[in-house]
C-alpha positions as CSV (number, residue, x, y, z in Angstrom):
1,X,0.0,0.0,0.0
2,X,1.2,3.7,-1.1
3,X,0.4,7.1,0.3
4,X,-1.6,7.4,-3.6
5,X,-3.5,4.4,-2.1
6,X,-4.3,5.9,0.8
7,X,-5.5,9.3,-0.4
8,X,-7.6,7.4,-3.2
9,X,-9.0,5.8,-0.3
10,X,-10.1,8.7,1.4
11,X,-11.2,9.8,-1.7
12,X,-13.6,7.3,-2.6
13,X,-15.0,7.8,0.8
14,X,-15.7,11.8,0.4
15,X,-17.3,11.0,-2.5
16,X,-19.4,8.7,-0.5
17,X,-20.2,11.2,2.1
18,X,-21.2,13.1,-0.4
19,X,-23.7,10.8,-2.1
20,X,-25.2,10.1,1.4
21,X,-26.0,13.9,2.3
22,X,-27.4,13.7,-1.4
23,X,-29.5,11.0,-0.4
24,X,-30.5,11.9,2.9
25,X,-31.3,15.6,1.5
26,X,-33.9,14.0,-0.9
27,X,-35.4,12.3,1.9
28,X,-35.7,15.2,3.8
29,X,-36.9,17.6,1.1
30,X,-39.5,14.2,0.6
31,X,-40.8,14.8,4.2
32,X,-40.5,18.9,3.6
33,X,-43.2,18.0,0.7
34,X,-45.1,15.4,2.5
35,X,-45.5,18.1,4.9
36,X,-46.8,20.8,3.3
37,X,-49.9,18.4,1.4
38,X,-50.9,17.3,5.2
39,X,-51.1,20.8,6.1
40,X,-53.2,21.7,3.4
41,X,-55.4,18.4,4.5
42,X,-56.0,19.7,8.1
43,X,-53.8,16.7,9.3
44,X,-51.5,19.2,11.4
45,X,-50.7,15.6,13.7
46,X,-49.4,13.6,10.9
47,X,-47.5,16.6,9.6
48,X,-45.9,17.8,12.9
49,X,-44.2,14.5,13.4
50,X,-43.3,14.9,9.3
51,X,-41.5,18.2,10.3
52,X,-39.8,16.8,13.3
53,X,-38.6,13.6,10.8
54,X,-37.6,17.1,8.1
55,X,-35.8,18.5,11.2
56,X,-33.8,15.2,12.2
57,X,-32.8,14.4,8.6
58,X,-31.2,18.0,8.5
59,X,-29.4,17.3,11.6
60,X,-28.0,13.9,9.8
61,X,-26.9,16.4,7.1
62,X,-25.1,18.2,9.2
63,X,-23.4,15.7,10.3
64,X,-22.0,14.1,7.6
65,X,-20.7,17.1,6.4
66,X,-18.7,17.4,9.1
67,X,-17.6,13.5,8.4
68,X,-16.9,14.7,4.8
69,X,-14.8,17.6,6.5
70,X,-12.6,15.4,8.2
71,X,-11.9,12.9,5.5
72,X,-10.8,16.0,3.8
73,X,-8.4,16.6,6.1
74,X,-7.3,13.3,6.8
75,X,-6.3,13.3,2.8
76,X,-4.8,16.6,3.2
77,X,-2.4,15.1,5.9
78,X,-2.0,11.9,3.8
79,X,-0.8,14.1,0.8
80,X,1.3,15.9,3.1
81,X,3.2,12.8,4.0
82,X,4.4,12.3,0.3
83,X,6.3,15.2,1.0
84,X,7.8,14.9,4.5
């Protein structure tokens, strides 16, 4: 295994970080959607607990952009070894 190995590693998996805030931000713009049709059907219940799922997938977001963050940096430091 190289340092090129490594950093293509860490690669692929931003790119998978990526694809699952993709994912997850379809889901939640699903919910966001969902939502707003239960609203307009007077089932304020049903569409309460839709906006709290729309709040929790947001959250899930967040937090895999701060995943995708550190593999970033983890790739930076990885590149930086090929020099030290």
């Amino acid at each position: 295994m190289s340092i090129e190995d490594l950093s293509s590693s860490i690669s692929g998996n931003v790119e998978a970080a990526e694809q699952l805030a993709a994912g997850i931000n379809a889901s939640r713009e699903q919910a966001n959607q969902l939502h707003g049709q239960l609203m307009s059907l007077a089932a304020e219940s049903v569409a309460a607990q839709l906006n709290v799922c729309a709040e929790e997938l947001q959250k899930a977001i967040g937090q895999v952009q701060g995943l995708k963050v550190q593999l970033e940096q983890a790739r930076t430091q990885a590149e930086a070894a090929k020099t030290a």
